[in-house]
N, C-alpha and C positions, 0 to 999 in steps of 0.2 A: 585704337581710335579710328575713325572713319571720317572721310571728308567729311566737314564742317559738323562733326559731333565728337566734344574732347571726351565726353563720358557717357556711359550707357544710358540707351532711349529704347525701349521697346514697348510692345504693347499696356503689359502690366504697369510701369512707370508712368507711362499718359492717366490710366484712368484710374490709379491712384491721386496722380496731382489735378485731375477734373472734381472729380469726389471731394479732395479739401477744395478747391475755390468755389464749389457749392456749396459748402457750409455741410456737407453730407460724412465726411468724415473728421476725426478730429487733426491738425497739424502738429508736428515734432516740437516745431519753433513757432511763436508766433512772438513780434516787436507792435509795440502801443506807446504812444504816450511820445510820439519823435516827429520827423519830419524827411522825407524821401525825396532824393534829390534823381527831378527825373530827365535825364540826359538824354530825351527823345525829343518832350517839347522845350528843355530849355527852361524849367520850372522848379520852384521848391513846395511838392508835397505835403498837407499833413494828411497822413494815413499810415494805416496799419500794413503790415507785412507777416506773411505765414510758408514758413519752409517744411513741405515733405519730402524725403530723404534726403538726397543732393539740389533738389529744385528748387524756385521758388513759388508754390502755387497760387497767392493770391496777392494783390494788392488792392487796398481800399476802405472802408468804414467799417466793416463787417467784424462780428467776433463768433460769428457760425461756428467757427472751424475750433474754437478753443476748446478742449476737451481733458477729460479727468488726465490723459497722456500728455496733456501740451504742455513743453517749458513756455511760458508768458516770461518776458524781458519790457520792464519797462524800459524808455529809452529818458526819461524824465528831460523831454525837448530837445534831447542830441541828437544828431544827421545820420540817416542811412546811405552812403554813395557807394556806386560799383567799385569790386575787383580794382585794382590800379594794373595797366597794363604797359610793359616795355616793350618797344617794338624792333630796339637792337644792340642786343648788351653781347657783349666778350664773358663770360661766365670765368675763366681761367688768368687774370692779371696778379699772379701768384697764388691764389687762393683757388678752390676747386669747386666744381658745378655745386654740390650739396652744400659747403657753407655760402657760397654764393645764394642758392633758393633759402637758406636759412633767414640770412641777413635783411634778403628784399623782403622777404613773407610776412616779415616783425612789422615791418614800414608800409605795406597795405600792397606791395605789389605781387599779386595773385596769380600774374600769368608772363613771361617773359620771351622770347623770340633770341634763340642763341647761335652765337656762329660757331663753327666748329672744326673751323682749320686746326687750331692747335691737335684734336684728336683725328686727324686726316693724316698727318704728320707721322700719329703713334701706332694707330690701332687698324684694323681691315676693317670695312663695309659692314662686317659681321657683329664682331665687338659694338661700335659708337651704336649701331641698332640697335643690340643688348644694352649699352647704357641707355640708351635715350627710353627704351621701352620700360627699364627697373625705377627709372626716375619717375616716368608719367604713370607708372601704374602704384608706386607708393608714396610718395613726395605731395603734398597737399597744393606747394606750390606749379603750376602747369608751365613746364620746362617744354616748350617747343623750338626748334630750330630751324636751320639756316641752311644750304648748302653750297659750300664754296666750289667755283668754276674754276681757280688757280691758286696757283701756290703763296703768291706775294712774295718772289724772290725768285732770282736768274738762278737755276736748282735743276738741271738735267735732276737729280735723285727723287729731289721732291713733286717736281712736274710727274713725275713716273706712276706716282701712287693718283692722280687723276686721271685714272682709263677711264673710257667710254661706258663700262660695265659697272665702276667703283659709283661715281657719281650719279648712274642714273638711279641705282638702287637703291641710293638715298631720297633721291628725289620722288622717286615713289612710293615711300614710305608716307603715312599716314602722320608722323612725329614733325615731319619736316614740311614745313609749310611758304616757304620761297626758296629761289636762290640765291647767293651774292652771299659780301656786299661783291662788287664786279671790279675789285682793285686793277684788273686788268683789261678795263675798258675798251683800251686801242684793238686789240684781239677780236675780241667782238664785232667791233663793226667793219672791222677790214675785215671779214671773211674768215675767223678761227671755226673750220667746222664744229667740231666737239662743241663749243662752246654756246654755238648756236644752236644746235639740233640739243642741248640741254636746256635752253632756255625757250622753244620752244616746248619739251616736253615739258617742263614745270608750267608753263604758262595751256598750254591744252587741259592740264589738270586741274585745270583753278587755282595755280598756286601764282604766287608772287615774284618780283626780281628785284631786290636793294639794286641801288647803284652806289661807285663812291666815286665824286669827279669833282672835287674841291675846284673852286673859279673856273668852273667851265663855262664857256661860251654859247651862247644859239649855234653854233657850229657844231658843236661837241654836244649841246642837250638834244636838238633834232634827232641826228641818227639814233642816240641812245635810247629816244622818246621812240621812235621807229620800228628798234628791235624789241621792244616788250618791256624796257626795265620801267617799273612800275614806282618805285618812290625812292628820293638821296636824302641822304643825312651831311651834305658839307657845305650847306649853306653856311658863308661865312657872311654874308651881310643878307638884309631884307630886298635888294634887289635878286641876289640869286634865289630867295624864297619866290618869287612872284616868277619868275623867270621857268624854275621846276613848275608854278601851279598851271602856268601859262600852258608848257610840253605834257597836260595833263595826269601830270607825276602827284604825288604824293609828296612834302615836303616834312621832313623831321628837323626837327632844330635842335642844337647837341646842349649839353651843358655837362662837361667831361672836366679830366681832372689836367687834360692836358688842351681842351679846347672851351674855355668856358665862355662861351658865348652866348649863352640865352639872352640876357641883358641887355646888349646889344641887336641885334635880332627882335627881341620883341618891339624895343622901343623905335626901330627904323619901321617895323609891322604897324602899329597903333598910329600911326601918322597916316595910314593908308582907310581911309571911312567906311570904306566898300568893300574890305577885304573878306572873302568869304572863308573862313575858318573851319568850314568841314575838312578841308582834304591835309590838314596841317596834327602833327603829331610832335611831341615832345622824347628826346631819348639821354638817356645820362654816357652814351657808347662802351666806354669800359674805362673809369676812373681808376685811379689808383686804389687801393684798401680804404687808407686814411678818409680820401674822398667821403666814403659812406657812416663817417663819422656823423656828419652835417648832414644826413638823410640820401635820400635815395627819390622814387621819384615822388615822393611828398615833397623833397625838395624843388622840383624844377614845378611844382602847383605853388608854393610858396613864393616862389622868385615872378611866377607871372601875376599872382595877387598883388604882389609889391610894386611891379608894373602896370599896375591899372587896368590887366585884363579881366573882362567882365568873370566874375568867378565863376560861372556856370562854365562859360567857355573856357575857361581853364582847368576845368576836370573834362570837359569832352576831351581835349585835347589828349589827356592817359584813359579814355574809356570806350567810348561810341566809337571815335574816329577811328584807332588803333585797331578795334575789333570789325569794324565797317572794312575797313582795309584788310583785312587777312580773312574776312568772307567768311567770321564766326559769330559776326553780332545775333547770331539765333541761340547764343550760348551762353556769351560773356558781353559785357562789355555795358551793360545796365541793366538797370532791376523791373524788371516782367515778367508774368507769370510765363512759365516754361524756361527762364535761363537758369543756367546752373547757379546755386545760391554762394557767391563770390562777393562777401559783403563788409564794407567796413563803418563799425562805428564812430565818429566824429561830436567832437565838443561841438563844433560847426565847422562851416566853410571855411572861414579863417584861421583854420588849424590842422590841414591837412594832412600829419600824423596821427595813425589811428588810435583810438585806445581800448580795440576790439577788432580781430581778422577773423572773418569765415571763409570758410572755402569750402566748396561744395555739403554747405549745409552745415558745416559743423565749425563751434570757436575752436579757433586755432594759435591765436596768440592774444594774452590779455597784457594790454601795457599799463603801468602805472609809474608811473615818471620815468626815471632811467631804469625800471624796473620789467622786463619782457617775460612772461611766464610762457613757455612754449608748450602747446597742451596736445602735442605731438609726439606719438614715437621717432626718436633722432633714424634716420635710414644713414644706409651703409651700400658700399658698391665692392665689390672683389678689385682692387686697381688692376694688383697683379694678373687673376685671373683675366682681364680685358686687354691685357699686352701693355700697361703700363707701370714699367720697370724703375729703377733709378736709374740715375747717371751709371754708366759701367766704368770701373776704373782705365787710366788707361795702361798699353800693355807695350810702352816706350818709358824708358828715362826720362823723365819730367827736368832732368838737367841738360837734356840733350834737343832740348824743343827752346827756339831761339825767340825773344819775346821785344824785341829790337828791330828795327831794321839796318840790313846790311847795307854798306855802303860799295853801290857797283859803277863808279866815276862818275855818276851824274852831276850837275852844276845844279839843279833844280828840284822839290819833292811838290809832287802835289799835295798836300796840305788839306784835310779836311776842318771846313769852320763850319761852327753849329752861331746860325743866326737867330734861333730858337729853339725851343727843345728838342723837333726831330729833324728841322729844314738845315741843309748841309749846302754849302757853296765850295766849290773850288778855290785855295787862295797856294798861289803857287811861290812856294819860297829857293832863294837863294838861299845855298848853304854858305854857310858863316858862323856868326856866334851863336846865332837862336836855336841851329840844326846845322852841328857841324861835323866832320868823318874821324875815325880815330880807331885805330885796331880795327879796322875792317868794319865797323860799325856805326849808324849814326847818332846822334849822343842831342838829347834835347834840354835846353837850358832851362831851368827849375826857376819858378818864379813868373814865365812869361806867357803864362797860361795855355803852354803847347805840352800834350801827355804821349806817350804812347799810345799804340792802339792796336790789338792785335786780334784777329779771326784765326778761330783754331777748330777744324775740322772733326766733328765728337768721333771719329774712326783717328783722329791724330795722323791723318798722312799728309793734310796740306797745312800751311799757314801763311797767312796775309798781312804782312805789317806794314801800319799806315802810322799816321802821326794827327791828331787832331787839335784843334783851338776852341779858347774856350769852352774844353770842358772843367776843368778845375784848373785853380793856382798852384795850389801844392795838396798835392795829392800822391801817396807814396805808392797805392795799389787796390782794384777793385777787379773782380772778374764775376761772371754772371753767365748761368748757362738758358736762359730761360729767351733765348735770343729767338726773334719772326724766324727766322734759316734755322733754328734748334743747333745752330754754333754756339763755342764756346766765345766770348767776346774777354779782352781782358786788357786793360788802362790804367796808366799811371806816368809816373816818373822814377820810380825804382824797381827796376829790373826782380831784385831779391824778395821785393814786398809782395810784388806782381804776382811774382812764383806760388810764393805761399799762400796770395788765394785760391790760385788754380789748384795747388795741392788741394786744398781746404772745400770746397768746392766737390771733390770727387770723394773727399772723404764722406763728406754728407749727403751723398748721393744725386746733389743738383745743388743749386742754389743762387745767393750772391752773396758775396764778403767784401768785407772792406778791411786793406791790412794799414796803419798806420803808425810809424817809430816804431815799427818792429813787432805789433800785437795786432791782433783781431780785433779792432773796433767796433764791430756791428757783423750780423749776419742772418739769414734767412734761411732755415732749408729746404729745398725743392726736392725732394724725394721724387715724387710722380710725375715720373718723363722727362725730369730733369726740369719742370716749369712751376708745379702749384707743391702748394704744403699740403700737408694731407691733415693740418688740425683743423680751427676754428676760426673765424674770422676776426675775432676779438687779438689773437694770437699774432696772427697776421697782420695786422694794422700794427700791434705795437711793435714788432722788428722792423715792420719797414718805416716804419718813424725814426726807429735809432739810425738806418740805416740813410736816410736824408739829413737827419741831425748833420752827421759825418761828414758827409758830403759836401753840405751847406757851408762847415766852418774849413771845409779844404777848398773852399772857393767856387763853390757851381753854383754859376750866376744865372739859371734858369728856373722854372716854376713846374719842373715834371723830368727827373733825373730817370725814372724807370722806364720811361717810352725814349730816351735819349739812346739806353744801353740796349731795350729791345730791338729799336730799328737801323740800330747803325747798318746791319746786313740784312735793310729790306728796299727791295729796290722797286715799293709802289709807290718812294718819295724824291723828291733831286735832293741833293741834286750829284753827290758823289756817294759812294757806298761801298763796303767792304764786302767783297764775296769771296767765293774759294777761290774763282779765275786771279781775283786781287784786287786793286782797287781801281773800282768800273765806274762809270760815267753812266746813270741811268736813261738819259735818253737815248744815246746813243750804241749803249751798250760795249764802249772802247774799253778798254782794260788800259787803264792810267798805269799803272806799276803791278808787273806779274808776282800771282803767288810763289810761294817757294814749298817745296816736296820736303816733308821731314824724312832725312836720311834711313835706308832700311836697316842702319846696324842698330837703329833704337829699339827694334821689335824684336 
C-alpha cells in the first residue's frame, strides 16, 4: 500500500472505472431499487450504484452501465452505507488479529486501526511487517495499525525492544498509519528524544498520533495539543470532549467492555446545540470477547440512535470522519465514484447490523438472523514462523517458586485495593488477624476479601508478592499469563490451588485457569505468545464466560475481571502496581516492597 491508497490505482483501473460511469462499459455489480446514504452532504439517496473491480464507478439514475456481464442486486428499498470503520481497536484481548478481522467483518466493520504493542513484545520489526503485509494483502477486512512509542510498563527489557531503528521502521511502513496510543505521555513532553523525533517523523509523513490521557487538564492537553498528538480516546465525560475539540484534537468516545461510556458522553454532547460533530469519532477500544456478542461498532451506531443522535451523524461518526482523520477519505469512508467499493447493506438506518458486507467490490458476508455465511477463504498466518511461540515451560521446581509473601518484621504491608476494575489505591494494613506472620510467612484471612498476589518473572528468576483487596471473597486460585508486562500474574487464597494453575497454565502453553476445591474450574488457552488462542472467536467467548462465571460466584465485585489481571503489572495506571523491582508506586516510581530472586538451586 502507498500513502493514502489501501489498494491498487493505476492507469488501467482509472479508465476502466470512467468507461463504466459513462455508461460505455458494462459494471460487475450494479444495486437499484435502495436508497444511498450519502455521508458528504448529510443525505439519504434514492439512486443506483455500479461496482467495477474493487471500485465504485458510478452513482445516480442511470442503467448505462448494465450489461449481459452485470450482477444487478435489487435492493427492494434497503440502505446502502459505507464500510464501518474503527479507529482504535486492541485486535489481541485473548483472541487473535484474524478472528478478530473475522468477527468485526460479519458486523459491517471493513477497515480497523490496530495497536500493536502485544507483537512489539514478541516479534522484530521484520516479523509484525510480515504479519501486517499477509493480513492486508489477503484478509477482505483492511487491518491497518498503530505504532507504539513505549512499552506501558517500568520494563528496562521491554523499553529495550523500542530502538530508534525498531520503531521508525514501523512508522514508515505504508500499513501503519499513526503513532500511539501515547500511554507515556509525561515522556513526551518533557523532552524523551526518541519519542519525539518519532512523533515528528510520523507526523512529516502524514500520519497520525492517538494520545491517551484520561482527565487531563488544559495543562496536560496544551503541551500534548503542541507536540503533534492528533486525537484521545479518554474522554470520560462531555466536558473532556469539548476540551480535546477545543486543542484541535480529534475526540473518540469509547464504549468498551471495561469503559462503557458512550451513554453518558453522548448525552452530556447533545445538550451542547452548536456542537460541531465533524472532528468526533466513535471506538469500542478493546472489549472483552463476550463484549462482541452485542455487536461491535454497529453496536455504538445503535446506542447513539437510542440517544437521539441525528442518524445521519451517527454513521459519520464510523465513516467520513474516521477516514477524514487518517487522510484516506479518497478510499474509504463513503460511497463515490472512485472509492474502494466497501459497502454495507441495511434493512435501514435503524438497524445498523448489516445483512450484506462488501469489500472491495465483492460480498463477503451474507447475514441472516444469527445466521453469517462467510463468502471468504478463512486466511491463515505462520505463528510460529513470525516468532510467536507458546509459553516455554519452566526450567525451576514449580515447588520451589514461593507464591506468599514472606514475612521480613514489618508492622505494615502495602495492600493493593482495586476501587474499580484496573484503578489500584494504596490501603496500608497492620498486620494482625486480616494479614498476620507465621512460619516465616504472611498468611491472609479467607473470607475478607484480601487474595494473594504474585508476579512471576516468564525467565522464573524474580518474583513479586503483593497481597490485594477486593478482588475476590473466596477464591482458591487463578493464574493468567496474558499480563501488559508478558508476566506471569497469579491470585488467590490457597497456596496449593494457586500452584496448580501455574502448573496448568504452562502445560497449555499460555493461558488463564481458575483452580477451585481442588479442580479446574474454567480455562482458556493461550498458546501464541502466551496471550491470544489461536481458534475462533466463537470459541473464545465461550471459555471466557465460564471463566467470569467462576469468578463472579468467588466474589469479584467488578464489571471487567480480564483488564483487572491484565493490568495489575501495567504502570500507565495508579495508582500501586506489581513489577519485577516489586511493588512500585507508579508516580513515583518508589518500590513499596522489593522483589525477591528465585534461588539458583531451582534451575
Amino acid at each position: 500500500m502507498t500513502r493514502g491508497r489501501l489498494r491498487p490505482w493505476n492507469i488501467d483501473i482509472m479508465r476502466s472505472v470512467i468507461a463504466v460511469s459513462r455508461g460505455l462499459e458494462p459494471a460487475d455489480y450494479y444495486f437499484t431499487g435502495g436508497y444511498i446514504l450519502d455521508v458528504y452532504n448529510g443525505e439519504l439517496l434514492e439512486a443506483n450504484l455500479a461496482i467495477k473491480g474493487q471500485r465504485i464507478a458510478y452513482i445516480g439514475p442511470s442503467d448505462a452501465m448494465q450489461g449481459a456481464s452485470t450482477t444487478v442486486i435489487d435492493l427492494e428499498g434497503r440502505v446502502l452505507v459505507p464500510g464501518y470503520i474503527e479507529p482504535h481497536a486492541h485486535p489481541f484481548t485473548m483472541h487473535h488479529p484474524l478472528a478478530f478481522a473475522d468477527e468485526v467483518l460479519s458486523r459491517g466493520t471493513t477497515c480497523s486501526v490496530n495497536d500493536d504493542l502485544l507483537f512489539m513484545n514478541l516479534m522484530s520489526p521484520d516479523k509484525i511487517i510480515s504479519m501486517v503485509e499477509n493480513i492486508l494483502e489477503h484478509h477482505p477486512h483492511k487491518m491497518l495499525w498503530s505504532a507504539r512509542l513505549d512499552p506501558q510498563t517500568f520494563s528496562p527489557e521491554h523499553s529495550a525492544r523500542f530502538t530508534r531503528e525498531a520503531v521508525s521502521q514501523l512508522i514508515r511502513h505504508g500499513g501503519f498509519v499513526q503513532v500511539g496510543e501515547l500511554t507515556d505521555w509525561p515522556s513526551l513532553i518533557t523532552g524523551h528524544k526518541n519519542m519525539q523525533e518519532w512523533l515528528l517523523e510520523a507526523l512529516s509523513l502524514g500520519k497520525r498520533a492517538e494520545g491517551h490521557a484520561p482527565g487531563a487538564s488544559l495543562r496536560t492537553l496544551n503541551p500534548l495539543a503542541a507536540a503533534g498528538v492528533t486525537a484521545c480516546h479518554e474522554s470520560i465525560n462531555a466536558d473532556d470532549v469539548l476540551l480535546r475539540l477545543r486543542m484541535g484534537m480529534y475526540a473518540t468516545l469509547r464504549n468498551s467492555s471495561l469503559r462503557p461510556d458512550l451513554v453518558d458522553l453522548l448525552k452530556g454532547l447533545l445538550k451542547h446545540k452548536h456542537l460541531a460533530w465533524e472532528r468526533i469519532m466513535m471506538t469500542t477500544d478493546a472489549p472483552k470477547p463476550s463484549f462482541l456478542k452485542h455487536g461491535f461498532t454497529d453496536r455504538l451506531i445503535k446506542i447513539a440512535l437510542e440517544q437521539g443522535v441525528n442518524p445521519i451523524t451517527a454513521y459519520q461518526l464510523v465513516t467520513r470522519n474516521p477516514a477524514v482523520y487518517l487522510g484516506l477519505d479518497n478510499e474509504i469512508g463513503g460511497l463515490a465514484p472512485g472509492r474502494i467499493a466497501d459497502i454495507l447493506v441495511l434493512n435501514s438506518l435503524n438497524e445498523p447490523t448489516p445483512t450484506m458486507v462488501w469489500a472491495d467490490g465483492k460480498l463477503v458476508v451474507e447475514r441472516k438472523g444469527l445466521n453469517v455465511d462467510r463468502q471468504y477463504p478463512l486466511v491463515h498466518l505462520d505463528w510460529n514462523g513470525l516468532g510467536v511461540k507458546p509459553l516455554s515451560k519452566p526450567s525451576v521446581c514449580m515447588e520451589d517458586v514461593p507464591l506468599q509473601p514472606l514475612f521480613s518484621g514489618e508492622a505494615i504491608f502495602p495492600v493493593m485495593e482495586l476501587i474499580d476494575p484496573v484503578i489500584t489505591r494504596q490501603r496500608n494494613y497492620k498486620l494482625g488477624q486480616e494479614i498476620r506472620p507465621a512460619n516465616g510467612k504472611l498468611h491472609v484471612e479467607k473470607g475478607q476479601g484480601l487474595c494473594y498476589a504474585t508476579l512471576i518473572s516468564r525467565d522464573y528468576r524474580s518474583v513479586t508478592h503483593g497481597i490485594i483487596f477486593r478482588f475476590a471473597r473466596e477464591l482458591d486460585g487463578i493464574a493468567a499469563s496474558n499480563t501488559a508486562s508478558s508476566d506471569l500474574v497469579v491470585v488467590g487464597q490457597d497456596t496449593d490451588a494457586m500452584r496448580l494453575a501455574l502448573r496448568r497454565i504452562h502445560e497449555l502453553g499460555g493461558g488463564i485457569v481458575v483452580v477451585q476445591k481442588g479442580n479446574i474450574a474454567a480455562e482458556l488457552a493461550l498458546p501464541l505468545g502466551g496471550s491470544m488462542n489461536p481458534g475462533s472467536m466463537p470459541h473464545v467467548i465461550e471459555a471466557s464466560e465460564q471463566i467470569e462465571r467462576v469468578l463472579v460466584a468467588a466474589g469479584y465485585p467488578h464489571h471487567e475481571p480480564f483488564y483487572t489481571l491484565r493490568f495489575l503489572s501495567s504502570t500507565h495506571l495508579p495508582s500501586i502496581r506489581l513489577t519485577r523491582d516489586g511493588i512500585t508506586e507508579v508516580k513515583t516510581h518508589q518500590v513499596l516492597r522489593g522483589s525477591q530472586f528465585i534461588s539458583s538451586r531451582s534451575w
